[in-house]
N, C-alpha and C positions, 0 to 999 in steps of 0.2 A: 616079160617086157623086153623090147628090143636092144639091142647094143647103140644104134643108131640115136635109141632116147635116152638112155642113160650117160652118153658121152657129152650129146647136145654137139651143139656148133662147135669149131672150131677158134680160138683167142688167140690176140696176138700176144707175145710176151715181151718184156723187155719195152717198153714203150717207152719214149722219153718224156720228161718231165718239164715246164718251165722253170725255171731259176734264174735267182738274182746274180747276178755275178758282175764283179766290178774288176776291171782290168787294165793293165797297164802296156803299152805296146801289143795288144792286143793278145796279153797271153795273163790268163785270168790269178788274180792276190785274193779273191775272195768267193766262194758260195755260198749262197744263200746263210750270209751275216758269216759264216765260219771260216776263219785266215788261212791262206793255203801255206803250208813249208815248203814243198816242194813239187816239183815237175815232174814226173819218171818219164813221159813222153810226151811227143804231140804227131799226129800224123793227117795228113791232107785225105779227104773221099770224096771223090767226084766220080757220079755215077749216072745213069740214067740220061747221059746227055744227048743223047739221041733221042729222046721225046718229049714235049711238050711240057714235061714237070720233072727236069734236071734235079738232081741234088747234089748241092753241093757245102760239105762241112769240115771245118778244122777242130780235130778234137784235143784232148789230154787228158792224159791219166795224172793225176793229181793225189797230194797228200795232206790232210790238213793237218791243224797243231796239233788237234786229238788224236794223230793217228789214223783215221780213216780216211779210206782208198776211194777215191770219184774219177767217175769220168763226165766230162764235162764236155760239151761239143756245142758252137755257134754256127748257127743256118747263117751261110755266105750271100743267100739269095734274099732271105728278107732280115740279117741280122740279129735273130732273137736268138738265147742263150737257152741249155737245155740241159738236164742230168739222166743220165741212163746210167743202171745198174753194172758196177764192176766185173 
């Protein structure tokens, strides 16, 4: 068998997620139903703006009550909210 069939295509990784997120000045208190405690960061990505399908996101790294670490980022272009792995 070839290496070619046994690897198969190529996946993307790390893909984001839709999620709920409810927010206050525009910097998110909750995901998907879970209270955020804290903020550790937030940072701007604007990318791609040279072609036809810009991106542009404002993320943060987040901490909820439980403990666990999110990153949470809202598309600036059609405003929907997203989770991608920490």
């Amino acid at each position: 068998m070839s290496a070619a069939r046994t690897l198969g295509h190529p996946r993307a990784l790390n893909l984001p997620r839709a999620a709920r997120v409810r927010a206050e000045s525009g910097t998110p208190y909750s995901v998907n139903g879970e209270r955020i405690d804290s903020v550790r960061e937030s940072w701007l990505v604007e990318d791609r703006w040279w072609t036809g399908c810009p991106l542009r996101r404002r993320y943060w790294e987040v901490v909820s009550v439980r403990g666990r670490n999110l990153v949470v980022f809202r598309d600036l272009c059609t405003g929907g909210w997203f989770t991608q792995a920490a």
